[in-house]
Biopython code that builds the backbone (N, CA, C, O; Angstrom):
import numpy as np
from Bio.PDB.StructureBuilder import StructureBuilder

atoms = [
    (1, "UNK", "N", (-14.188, -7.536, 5.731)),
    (1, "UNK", "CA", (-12.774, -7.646, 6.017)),
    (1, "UNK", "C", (-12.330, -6.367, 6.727)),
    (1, "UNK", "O", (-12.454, -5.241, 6.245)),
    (2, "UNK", "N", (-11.635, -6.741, 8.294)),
    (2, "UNK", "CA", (-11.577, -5.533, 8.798)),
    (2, "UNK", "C", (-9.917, -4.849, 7.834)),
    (2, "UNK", "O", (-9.156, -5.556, 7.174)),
    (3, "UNK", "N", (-9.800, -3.514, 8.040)),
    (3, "UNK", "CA", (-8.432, -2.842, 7.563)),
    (3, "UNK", "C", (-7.553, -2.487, 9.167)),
    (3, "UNK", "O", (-7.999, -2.421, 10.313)),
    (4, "UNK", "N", (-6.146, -2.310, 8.622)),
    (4, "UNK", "CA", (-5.877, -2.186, 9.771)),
    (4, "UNK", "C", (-4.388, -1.139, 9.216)),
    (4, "UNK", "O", (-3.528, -1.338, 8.358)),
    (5, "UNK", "N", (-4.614, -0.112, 10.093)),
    (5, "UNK", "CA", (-3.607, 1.039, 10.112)),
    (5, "UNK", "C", (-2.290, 0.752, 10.399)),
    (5, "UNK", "O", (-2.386, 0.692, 11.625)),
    (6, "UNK", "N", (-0.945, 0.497, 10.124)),
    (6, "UNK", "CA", (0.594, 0.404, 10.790)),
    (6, "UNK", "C", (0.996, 1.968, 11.325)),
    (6, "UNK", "O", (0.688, 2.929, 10.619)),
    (7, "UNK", "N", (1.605, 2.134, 12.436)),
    (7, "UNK", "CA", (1.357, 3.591, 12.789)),
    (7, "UNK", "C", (2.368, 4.112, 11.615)),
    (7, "UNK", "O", (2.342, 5.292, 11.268)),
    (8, "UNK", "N", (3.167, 3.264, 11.085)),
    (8, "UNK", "CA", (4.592, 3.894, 9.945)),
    (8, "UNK", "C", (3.282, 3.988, 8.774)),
    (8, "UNK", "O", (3.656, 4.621, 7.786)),
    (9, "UNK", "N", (1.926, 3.529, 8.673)),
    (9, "UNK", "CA", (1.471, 3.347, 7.212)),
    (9, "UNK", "C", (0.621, 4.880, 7.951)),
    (9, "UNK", "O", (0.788, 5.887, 7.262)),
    (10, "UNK", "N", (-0.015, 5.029, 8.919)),
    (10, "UNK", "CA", (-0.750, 6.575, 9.503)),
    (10, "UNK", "C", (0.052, 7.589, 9.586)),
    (10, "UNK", "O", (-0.464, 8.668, 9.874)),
    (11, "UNK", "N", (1.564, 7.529, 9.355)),
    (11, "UNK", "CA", (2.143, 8.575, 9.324)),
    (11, "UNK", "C", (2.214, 9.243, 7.975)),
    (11, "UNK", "O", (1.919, 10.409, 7.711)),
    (12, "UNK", "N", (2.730, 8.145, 7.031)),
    (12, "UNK", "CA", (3.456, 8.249, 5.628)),
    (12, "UNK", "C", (2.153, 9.123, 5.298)),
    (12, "UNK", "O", (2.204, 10.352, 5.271)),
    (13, "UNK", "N", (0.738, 8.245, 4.998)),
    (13, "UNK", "CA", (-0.872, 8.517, 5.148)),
    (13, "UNK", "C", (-1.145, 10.366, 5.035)),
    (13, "UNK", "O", (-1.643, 11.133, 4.210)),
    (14, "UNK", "N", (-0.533, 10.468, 6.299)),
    (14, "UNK", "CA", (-1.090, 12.060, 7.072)),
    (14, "UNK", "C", (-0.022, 12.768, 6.397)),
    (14, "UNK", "O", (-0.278, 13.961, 6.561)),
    (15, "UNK", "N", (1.006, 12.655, 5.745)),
    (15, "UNK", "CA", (1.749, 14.182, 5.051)),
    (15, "UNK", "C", (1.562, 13.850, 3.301)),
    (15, "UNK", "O", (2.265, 14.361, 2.429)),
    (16, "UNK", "N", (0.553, 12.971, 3.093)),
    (16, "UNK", "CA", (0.613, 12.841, 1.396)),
    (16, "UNK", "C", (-1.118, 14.140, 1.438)),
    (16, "UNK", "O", (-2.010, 14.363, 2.256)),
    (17, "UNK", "N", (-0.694, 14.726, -0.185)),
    (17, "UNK", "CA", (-2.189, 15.964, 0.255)),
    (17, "UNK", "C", (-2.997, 15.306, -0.574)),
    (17, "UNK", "O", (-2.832, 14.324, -1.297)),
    (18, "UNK", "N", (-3.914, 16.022, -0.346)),
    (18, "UNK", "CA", (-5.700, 15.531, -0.698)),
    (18, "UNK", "C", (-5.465, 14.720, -2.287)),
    (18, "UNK", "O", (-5.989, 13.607, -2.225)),
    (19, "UNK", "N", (-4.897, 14.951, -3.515)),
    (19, "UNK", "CA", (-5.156, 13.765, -4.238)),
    (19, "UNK", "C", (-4.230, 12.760, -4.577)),
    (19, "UNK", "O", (-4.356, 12.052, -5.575)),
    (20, "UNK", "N", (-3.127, 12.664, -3.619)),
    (20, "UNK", "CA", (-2.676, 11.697, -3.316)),
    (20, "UNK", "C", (-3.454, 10.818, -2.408)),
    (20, "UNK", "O", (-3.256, 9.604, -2.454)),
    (21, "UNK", "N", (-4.152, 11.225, -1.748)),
    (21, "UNK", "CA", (-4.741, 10.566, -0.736)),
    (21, "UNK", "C", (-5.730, 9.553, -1.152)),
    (21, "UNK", "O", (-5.806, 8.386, -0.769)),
    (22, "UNK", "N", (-6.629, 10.310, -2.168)),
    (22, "UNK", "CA", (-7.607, 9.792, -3.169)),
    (22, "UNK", "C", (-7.056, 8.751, -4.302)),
    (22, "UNK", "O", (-7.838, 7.963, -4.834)),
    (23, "UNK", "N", (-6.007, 8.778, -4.560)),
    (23, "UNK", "CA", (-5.364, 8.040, -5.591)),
    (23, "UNK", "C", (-4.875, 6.518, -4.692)),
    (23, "UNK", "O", (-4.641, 5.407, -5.168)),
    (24, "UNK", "N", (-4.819, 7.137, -2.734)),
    (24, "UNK", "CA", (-4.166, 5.573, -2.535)),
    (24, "UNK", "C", (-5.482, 5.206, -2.265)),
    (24, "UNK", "O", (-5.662, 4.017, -2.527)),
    (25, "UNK", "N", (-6.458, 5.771, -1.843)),
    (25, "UNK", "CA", (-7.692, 5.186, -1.229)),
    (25, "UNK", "C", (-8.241, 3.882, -2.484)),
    (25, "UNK", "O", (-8.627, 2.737, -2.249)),
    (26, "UNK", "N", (-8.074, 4.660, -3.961)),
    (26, "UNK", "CA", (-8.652, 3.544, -5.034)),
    (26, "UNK", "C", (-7.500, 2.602, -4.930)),
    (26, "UNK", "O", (-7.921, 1.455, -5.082)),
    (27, "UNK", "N", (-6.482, 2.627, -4.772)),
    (27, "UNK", "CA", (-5.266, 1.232, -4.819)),
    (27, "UNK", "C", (-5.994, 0.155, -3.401)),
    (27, "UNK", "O", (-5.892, -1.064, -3.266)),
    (28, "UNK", "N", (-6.562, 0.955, -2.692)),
    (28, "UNK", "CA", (-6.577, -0.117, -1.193)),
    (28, "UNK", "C", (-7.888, -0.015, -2.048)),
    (28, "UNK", "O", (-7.545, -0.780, -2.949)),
    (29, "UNK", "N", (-8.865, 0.300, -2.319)),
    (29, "UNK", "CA", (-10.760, -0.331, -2.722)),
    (29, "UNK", "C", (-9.915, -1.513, -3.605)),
    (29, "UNK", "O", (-10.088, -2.647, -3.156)),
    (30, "UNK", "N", (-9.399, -1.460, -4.295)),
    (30, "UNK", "CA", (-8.771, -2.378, -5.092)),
    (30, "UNK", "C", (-8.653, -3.808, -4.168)),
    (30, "UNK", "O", (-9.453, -4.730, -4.009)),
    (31, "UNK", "N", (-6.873, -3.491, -3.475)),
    (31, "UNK", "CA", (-7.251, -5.127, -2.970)),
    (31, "UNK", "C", (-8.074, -5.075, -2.027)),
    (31, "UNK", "O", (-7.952, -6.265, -1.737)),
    (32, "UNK", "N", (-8.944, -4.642, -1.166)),
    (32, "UNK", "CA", (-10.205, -4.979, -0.765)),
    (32, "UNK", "C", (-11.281, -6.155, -1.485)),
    (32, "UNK", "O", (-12.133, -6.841, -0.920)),
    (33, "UNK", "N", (-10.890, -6.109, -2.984)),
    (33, "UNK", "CA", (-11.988, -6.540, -3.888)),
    (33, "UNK", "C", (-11.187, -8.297, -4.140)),
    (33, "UNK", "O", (-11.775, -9.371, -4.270)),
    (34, "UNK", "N", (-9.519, -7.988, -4.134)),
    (34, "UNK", "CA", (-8.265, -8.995, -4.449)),
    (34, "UNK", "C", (-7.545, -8.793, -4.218)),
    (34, "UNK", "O", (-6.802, -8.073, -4.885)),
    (35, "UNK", "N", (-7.143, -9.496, -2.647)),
    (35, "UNK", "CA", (-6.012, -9.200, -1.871)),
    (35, "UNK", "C", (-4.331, -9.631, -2.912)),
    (35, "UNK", "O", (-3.261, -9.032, -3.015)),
    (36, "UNK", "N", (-4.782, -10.749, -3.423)),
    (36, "UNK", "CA", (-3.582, -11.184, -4.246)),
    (36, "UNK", "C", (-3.466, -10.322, -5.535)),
    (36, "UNK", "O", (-2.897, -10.804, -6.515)),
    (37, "UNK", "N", (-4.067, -8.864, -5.579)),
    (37, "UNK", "CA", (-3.731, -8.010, -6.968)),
    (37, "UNK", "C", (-2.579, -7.880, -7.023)),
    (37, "UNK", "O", (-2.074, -8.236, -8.088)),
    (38, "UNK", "N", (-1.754, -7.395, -6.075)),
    (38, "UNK", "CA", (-1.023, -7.356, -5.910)),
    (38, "UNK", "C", (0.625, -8.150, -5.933)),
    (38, "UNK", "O", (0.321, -9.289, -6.288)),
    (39, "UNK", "N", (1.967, -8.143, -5.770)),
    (39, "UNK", "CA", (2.838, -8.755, -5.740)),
    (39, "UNK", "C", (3.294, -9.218, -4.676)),
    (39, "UNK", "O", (3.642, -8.316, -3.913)),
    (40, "UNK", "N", (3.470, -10.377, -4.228)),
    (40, "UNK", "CA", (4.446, -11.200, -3.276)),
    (40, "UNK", "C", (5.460, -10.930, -3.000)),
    (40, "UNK", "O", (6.168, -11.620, -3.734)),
    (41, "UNK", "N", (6.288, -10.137, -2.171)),
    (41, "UNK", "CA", (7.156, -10.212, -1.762)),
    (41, "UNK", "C", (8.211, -11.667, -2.136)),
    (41, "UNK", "O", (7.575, -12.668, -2.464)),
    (42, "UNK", "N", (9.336, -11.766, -2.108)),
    (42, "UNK", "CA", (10.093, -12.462, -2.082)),
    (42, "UNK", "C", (11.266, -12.840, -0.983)),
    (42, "UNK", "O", (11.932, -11.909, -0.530)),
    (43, "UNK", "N", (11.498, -14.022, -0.599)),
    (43, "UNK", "CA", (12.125, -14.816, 0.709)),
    (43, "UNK", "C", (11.980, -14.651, 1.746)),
    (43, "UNK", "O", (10.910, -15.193, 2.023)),
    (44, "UNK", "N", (12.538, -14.058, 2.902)),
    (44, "UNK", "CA", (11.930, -13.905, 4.150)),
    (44, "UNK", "C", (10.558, -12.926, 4.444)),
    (44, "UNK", "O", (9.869, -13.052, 5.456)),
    (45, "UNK", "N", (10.290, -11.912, 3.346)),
    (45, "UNK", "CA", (9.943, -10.830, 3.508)),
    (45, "UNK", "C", (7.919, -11.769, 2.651)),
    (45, "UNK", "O", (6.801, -11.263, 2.743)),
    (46, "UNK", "N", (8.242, -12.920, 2.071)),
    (46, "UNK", "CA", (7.291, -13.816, 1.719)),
    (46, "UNK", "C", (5.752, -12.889, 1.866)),
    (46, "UNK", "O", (5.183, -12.367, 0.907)),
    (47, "UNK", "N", (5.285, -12.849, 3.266)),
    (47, "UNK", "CA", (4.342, -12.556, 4.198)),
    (47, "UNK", "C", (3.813, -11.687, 3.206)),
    (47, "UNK", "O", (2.928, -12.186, 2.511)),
    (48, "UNK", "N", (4.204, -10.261, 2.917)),
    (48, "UNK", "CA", (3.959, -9.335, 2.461)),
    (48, "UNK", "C", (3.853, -8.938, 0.893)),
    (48, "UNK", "O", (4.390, -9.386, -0.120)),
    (49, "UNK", "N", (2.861, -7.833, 1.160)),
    (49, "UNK", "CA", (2.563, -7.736, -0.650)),
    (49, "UNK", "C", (2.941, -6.446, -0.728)),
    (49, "UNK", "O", (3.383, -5.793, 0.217)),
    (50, "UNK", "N", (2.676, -5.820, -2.522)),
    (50, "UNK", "CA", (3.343, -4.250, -2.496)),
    (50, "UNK", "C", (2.250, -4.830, -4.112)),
    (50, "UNK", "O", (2.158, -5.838, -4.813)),
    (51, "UNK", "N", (1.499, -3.190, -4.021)),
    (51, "UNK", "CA", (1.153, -2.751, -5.064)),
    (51, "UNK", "C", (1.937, -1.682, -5.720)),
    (51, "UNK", "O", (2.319, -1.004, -4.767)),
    (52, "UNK", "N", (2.314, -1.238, -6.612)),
    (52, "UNK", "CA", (3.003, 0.069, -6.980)),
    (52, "UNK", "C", (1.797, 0.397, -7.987)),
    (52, "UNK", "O", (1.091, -0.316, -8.700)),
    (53, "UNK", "N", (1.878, 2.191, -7.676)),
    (53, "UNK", "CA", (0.887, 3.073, -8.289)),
    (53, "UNK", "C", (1.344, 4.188, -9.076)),
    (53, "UNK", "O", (2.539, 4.057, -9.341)),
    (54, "UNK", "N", (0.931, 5.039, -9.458)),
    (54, "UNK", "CA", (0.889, 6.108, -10.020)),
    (54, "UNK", "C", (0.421, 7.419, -9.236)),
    (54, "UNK", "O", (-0.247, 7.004, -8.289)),
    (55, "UNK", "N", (0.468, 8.767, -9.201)),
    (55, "UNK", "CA", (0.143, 9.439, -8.373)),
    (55, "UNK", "C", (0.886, 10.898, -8.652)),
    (55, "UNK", "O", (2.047, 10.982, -9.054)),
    (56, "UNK", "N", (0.182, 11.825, -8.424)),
    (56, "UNK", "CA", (0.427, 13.584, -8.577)),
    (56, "UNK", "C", (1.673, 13.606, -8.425)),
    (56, "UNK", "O", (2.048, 14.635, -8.986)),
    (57, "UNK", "N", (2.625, 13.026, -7.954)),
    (57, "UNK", "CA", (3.835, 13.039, -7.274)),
    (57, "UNK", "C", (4.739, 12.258, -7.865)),
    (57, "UNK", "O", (5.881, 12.364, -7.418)),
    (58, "UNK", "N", (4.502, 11.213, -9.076)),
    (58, "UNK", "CA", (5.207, 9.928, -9.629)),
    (58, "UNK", "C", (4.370, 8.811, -8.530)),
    (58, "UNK", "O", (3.366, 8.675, -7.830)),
    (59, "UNK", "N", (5.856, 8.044, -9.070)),
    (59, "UNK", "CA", (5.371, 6.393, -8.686)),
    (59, "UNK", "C", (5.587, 5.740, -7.140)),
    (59, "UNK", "O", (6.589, 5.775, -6.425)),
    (60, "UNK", "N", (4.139, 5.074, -6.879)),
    (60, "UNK", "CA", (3.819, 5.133, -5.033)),
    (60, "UNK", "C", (4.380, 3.538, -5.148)),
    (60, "UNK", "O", (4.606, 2.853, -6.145)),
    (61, "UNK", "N", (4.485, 3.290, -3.953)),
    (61, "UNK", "CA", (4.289, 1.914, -3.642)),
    (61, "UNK", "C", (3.603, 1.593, -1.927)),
    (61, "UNK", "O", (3.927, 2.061, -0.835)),
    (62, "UNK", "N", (2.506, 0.555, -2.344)),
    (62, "UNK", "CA", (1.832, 0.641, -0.799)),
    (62, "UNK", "C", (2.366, -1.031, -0.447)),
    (62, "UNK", "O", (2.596, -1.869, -1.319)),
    (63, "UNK", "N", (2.460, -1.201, 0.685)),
    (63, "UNK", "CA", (2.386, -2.461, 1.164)),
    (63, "UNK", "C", (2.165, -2.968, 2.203)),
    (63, "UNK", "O", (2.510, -2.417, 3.249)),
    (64, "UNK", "N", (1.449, -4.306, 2.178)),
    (64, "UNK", "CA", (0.398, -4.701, 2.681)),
    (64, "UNK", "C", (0.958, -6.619, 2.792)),
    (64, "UNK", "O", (1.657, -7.364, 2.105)),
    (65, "UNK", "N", (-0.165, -6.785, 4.578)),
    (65, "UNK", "CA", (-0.018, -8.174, 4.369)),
    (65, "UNK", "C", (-2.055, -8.421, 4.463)),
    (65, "UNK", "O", (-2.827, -7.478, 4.633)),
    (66, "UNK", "N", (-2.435, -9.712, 4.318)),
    (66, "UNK", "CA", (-3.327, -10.009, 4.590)),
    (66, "UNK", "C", (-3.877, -11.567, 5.202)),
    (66, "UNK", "O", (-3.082, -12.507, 5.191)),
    (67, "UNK", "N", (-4.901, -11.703, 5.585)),
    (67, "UNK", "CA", (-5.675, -12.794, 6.242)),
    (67, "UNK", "C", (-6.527, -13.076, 5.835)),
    (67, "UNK", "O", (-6.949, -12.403, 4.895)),
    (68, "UNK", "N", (-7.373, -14.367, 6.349)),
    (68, "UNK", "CA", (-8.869, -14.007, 5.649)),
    (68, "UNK", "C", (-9.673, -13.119, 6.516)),
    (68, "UNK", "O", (-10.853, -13.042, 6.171)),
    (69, "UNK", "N", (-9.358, -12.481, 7.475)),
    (69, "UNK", "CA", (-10.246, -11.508, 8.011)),
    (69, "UNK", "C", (-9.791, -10.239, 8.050)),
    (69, "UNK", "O", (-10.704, -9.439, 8.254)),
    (70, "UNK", "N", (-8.701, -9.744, 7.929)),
    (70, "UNK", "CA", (-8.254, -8.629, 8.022)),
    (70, "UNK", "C", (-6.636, -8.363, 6.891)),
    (70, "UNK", "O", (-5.979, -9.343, 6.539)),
    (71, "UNK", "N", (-6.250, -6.970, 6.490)),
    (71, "UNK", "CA", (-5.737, -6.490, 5.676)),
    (71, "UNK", "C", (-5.312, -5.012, 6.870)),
    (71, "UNK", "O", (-5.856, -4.109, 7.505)),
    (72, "UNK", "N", (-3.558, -5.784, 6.479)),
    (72, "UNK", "CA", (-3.136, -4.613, 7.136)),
    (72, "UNK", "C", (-2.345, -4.094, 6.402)),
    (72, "UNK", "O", (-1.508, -4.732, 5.762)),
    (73, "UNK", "N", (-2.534, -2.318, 6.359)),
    (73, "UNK", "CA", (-1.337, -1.654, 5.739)),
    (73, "UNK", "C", (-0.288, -1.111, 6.103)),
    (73, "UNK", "O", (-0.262, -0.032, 6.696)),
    (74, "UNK", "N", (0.864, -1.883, 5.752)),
    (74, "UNK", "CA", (2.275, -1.655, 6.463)),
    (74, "UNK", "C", (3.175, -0.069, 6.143)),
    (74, "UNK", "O", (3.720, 0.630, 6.997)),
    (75, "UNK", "N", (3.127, 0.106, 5.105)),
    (75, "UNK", "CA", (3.906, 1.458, 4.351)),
    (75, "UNK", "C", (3.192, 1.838, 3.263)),
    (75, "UNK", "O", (2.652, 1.094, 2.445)),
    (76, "UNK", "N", (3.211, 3.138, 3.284)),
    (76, "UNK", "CA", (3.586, 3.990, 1.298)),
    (76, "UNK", "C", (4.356, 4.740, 1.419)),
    (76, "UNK", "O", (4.434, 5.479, 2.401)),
    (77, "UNK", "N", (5.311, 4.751, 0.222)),
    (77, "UNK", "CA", (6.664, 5.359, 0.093)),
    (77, "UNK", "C", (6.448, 5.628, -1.403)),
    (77, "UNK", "O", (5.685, 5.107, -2.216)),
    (78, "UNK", "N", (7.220, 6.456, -1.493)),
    (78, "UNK", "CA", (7.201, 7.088, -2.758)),
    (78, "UNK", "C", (8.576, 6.409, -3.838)),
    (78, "UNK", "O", (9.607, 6.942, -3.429)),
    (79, "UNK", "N", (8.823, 5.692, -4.727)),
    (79, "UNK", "CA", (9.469, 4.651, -5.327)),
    (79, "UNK", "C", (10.882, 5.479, -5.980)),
    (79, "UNK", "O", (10.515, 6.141, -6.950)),
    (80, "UNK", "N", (11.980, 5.588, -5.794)),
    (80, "UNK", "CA", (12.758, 6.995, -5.631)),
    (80, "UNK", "C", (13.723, 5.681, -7.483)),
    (80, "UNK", "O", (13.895, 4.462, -7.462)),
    (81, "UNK", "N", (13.925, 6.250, -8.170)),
    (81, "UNK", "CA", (14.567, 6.097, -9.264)),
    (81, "UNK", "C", (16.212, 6.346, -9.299)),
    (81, "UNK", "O", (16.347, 7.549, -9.523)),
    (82, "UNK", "N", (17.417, 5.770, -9.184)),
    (82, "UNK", "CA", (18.380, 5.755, -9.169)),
    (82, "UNK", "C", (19.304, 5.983, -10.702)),
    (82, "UNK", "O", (19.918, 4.970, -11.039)),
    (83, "UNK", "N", (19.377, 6.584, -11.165)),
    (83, "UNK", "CA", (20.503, 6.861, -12.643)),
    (83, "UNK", "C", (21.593, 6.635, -12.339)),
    (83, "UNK", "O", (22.501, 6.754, -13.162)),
]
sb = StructureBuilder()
sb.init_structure("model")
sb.init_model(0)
sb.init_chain("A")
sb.init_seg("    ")
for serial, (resi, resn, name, xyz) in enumerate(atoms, 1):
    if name == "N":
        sb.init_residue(resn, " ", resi, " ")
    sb.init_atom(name, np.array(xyz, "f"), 0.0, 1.0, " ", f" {name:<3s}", serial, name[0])
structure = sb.get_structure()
């Protein structure tokens, strides 16, 4: 299954440091293994999935659509908590 970079998912990517980096790499070996680990989006936005993680920094969220041949990663953002 090829992967495929979003230039917004190579940016977010390039300013997270070395074990953040390592922490998203095991979330993507993940759905590599089960694209549907992940959650479905809901109504128009359907297409797309979002794992949320854990990470040096708090709580990630990556998201992703997929095919049967390829898996592309759209964003990671960091999941911001509102009080």
């Amino acid at each position: 299954m090829d992967i495929i970079q979003s230039p917004l998912f190579k940016k977010h990517y390039s300013q997270l440091d070395m074990n953040q980096q390592e922490a998203l790499e095991d979330v993507i070996w993940g759905i590599l293994l089960d694209p549907t680990s992940g959650q479905q989006k809901k109504g128009r936005l359907y297409k797309f999935w979002h794992v949320n993680y854990e990470d040096s920094q708090g709580r990630m969220q990556l998201t992703y659509k997929f095919s049967q041949s390829k898996i592309q990663l759209v964003a990671v953002y960091k999941i911001s908590q509102f009080i």
